[in-house]
C-alpha positions in Angstrom: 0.0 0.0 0.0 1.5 3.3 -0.7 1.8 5.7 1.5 -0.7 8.4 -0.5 -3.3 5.6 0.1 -2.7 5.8 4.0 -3.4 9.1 4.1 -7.0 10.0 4.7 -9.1 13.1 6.8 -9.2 10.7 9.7 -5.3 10.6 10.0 -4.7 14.4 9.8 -4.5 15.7 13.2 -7.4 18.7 13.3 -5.7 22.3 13.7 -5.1 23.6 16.9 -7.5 25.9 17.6 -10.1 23.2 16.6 -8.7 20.7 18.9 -8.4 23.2 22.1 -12.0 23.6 21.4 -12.9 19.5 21.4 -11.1 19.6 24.7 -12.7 22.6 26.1 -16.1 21.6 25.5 -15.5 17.9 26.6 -16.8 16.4 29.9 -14.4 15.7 32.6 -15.0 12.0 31.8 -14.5 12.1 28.5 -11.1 14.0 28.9 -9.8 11.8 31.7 -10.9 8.7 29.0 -8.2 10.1 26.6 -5.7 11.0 29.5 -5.4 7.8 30.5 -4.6 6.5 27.0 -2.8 9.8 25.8 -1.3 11.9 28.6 -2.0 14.6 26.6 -0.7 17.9 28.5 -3.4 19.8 27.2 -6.0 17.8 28.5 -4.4 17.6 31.6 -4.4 21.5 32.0 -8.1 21.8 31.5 -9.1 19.4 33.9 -6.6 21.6 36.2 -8.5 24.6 35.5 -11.7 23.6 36.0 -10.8 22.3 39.3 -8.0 23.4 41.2 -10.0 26.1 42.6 -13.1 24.4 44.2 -10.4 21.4 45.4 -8.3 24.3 46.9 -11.7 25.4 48.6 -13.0 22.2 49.9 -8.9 21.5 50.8 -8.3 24.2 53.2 -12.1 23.6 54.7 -10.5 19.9 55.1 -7.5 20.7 56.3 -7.5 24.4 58.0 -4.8 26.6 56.0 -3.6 27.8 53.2 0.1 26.2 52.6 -1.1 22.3 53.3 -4.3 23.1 51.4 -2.6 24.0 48.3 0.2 21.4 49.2 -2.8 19.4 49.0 -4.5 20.4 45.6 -1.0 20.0 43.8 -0.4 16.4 45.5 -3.9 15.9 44.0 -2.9 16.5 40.3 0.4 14.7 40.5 -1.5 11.5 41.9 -4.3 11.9 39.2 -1.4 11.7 36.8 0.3 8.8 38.4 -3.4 7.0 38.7 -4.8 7.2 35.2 -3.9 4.1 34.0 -6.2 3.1 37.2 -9.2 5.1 35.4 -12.3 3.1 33.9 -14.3 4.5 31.5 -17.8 5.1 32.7 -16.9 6.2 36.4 -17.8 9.8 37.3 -14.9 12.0 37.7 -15.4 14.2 40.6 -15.9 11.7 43.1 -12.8 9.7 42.0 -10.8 13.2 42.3 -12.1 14.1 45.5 -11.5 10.6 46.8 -7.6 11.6 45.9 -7.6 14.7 47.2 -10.0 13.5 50.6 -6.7 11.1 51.1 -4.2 13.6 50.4 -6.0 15.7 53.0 -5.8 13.3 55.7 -2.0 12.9 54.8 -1.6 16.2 55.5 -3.3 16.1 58.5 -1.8 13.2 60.2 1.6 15.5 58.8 0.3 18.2 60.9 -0.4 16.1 63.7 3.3 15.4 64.2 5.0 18.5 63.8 5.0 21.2 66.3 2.9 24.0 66.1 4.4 27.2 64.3 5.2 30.2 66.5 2.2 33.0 66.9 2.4 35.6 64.6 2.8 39.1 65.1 -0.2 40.9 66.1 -1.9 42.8 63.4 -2.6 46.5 63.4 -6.1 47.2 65.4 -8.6 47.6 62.7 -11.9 49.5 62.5 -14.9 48.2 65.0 -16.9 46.8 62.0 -14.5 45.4 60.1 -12.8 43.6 63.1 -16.4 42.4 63.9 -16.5 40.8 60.5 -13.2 39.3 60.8 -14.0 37.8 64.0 -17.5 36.1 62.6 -15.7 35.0 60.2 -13.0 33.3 61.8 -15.0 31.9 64.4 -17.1 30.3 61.7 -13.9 28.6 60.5 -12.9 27.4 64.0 -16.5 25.5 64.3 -15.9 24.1 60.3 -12.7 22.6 61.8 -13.8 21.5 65.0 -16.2 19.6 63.1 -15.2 15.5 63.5 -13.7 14.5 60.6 -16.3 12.5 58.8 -18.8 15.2 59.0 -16.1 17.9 57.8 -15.2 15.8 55.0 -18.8 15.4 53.6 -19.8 18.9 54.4 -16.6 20.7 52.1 -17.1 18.0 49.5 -20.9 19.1 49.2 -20.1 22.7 49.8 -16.6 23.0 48.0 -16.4 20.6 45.7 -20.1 21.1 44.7 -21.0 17.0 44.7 -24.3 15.1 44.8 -24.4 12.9 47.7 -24.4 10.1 45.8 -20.7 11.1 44.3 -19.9 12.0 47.8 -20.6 8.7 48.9 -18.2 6.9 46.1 -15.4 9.5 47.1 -15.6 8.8 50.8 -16.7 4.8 51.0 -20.4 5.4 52.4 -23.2 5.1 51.3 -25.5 8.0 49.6 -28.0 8.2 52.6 -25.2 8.0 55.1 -23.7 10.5 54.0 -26.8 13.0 54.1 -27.0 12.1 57.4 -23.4 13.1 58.3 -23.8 16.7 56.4 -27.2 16.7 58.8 -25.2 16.3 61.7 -22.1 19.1 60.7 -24.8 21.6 59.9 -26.8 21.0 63.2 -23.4 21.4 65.0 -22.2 24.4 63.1 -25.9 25.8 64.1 -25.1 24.8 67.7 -21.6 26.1 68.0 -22.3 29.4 66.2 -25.4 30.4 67.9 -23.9 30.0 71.2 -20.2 32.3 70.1 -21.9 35.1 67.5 -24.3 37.5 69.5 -27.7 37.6 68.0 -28.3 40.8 65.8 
């Protein structure tokens, strides 16, 4: 066969402009389908930009600060690259990501657990009465997040973060669907609890 005869529309790779498109407009499924077989750098991006920031969020809502959060997110990706020859076709992406990144974050915690805390830092300048009242909801709304036991924290910032049905919750965290409704029931009861008894009614 010669080698004009071998070449046909199918075997010309599409411009690039067309092919960002194709990848752009995919579903994460269908992109981690030809990651797996590709590892395609492109594709690979895409997937990091539609989801390194709500993994970042329900990360540090995990995990309690910024640094091991994004440590977190980045482990995330480099595992999801190291994995995808472990990724079948017809399994919903999210909740295989977050179950990466939900064991990633209890790496880090366990990490955390055995180092020493870090030294205070310096006291910031005194701010206005409103703002600082703000600042002080706010923070105490993220002490009774983390307080939260860890089954119930993990469920809550995948549903809230990571934006997942119960159902993919469930397959990222090993439950199933119903229990984990009932574990987001409990965090928000306690977050109800723990806030109504710090903030001062308005």
């Amino acid at each position: 066969m010669s080698l004009a005869s071998q070449i046909t529309l199918e075997s010309i790779p599409a411009p690039l402009a067309a092919r960002s498109a194709e990848i752009a407009s995919a579903t994460d499924e269908a992109l981690m389908d030809g990651f797996r077989l590709s590892g395609d750098e492109r594709v690979f991006e895409e997937l990091v930009r539609r989801h390194s920031a709500s993994a970042y969020r329900a990360a540090l809502a995990i995990v309690g600060s910024a640094g091991p959060a994004e440590d977190a997110v980045q482990e995330s990706f480099l595992r999801l690259i190291r994995a995808r020859g472990e990724w079948r076709p017809g399994a919903g992406f999210r909740s295989w990501f977050y179950a990466i990144l939900r064991n990633v974050c209890r790496d880090e915690l366990r990490r955390a657990a055995r180092t020493e805390p870090e030294p205070a830092a310096p006291s910031a300048p005194r701010e206005p009465p409103a703002s600082l009242e703000v600042r002080e909801e706010a923070a105490a709304a993220a002490r009774a997040f983390a307080e939260l036991p860890e089954g119930e924290r993990e469920v809550l910032s995948l549903r809230i973060h990571g934006g997942l049905e119960f159902s993919r919750i469930a397959e990222a965290v090993g439950i199933s669907t119903e229990a984990a409704k009932k574990r987001a029931c409990r965090a928000l009861e306690l977050l109800r609890r723990r806030l109504s008894g710090r903030m001062p009614a308005r």
